[in-house]
C-alpha positions in Angstrom: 118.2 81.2 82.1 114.7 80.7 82.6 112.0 77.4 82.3 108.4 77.5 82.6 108.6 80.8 84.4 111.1 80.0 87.2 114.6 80.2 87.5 117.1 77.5 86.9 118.7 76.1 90.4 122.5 76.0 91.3 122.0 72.5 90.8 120.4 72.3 88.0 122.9 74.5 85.8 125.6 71.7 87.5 124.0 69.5 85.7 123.5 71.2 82.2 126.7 72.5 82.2 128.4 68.7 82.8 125.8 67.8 80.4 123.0 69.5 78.7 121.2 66.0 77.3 121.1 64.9 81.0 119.9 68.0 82.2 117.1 67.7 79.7 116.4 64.4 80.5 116.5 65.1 84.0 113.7 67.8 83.4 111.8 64.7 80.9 111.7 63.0 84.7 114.3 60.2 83.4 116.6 59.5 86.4 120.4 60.2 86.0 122.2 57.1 85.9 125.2 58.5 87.4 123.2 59.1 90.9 126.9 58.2 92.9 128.9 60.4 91.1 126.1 63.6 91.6 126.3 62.5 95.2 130.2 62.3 95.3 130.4 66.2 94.2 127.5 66.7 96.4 129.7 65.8 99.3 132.7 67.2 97.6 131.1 70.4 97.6 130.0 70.4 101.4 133.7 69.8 102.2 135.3 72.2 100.2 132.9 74.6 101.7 133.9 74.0 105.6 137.5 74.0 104.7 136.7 77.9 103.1 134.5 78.2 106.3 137.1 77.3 108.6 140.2 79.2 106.6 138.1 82.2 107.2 137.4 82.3 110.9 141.3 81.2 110.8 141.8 84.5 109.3 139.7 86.3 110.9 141.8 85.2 114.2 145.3 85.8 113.1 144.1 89.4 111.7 142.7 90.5 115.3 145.9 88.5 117.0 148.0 91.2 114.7 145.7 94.0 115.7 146.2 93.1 119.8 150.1 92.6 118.8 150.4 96.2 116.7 148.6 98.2 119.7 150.8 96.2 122.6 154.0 97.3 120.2 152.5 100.6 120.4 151.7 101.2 124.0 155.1 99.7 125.1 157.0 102.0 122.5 155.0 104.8 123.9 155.7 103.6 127.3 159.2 103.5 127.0 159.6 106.8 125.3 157.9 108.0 128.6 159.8 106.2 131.0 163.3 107.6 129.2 161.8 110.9 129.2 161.0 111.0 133.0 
């Protein structure tokens, strides 16, 4: 979507797709009313987006805890197929 030769923010299609009369008169420089509300999902946002931050490095750890745990299983059956071969 474009306007005036730039690009329509994140934000902005937020608020046309809530509601395309207050995205217009948002553009007409008329203030939204619901200002708490914008600011409410503003901070619902940045929440929601450490919680996915934080499940990720979360992840990240258990899949490299797996790795370490698969090549000790590894090495110690490897070992002990040695050791009962010797």
């Amino acid at each position: 979507m474009r306007r005036h030769d730039r690009f329509i923010s994140a934000s902005e299609i937020g608020t046309w797709c809530c509601c395309n009369g207050a995205w217009y008169l948002q553009q007409l420089g008329h203030p939204s009313a619901l200002v708490e509300k914008q600011l409410d999902g503003a901070q619902y946002q940045q929440t929601h987006f450490q919680n996915l931050r934080v499940a990720r490095r979360q992840r990240a750890v258990s899949r490299v805890v797996m790795l370490i745990c698969l090549v000790l299983f590894i090495l110690l059956g490897i070992g002990g197929s040695w050791s009962a071969r010797w």
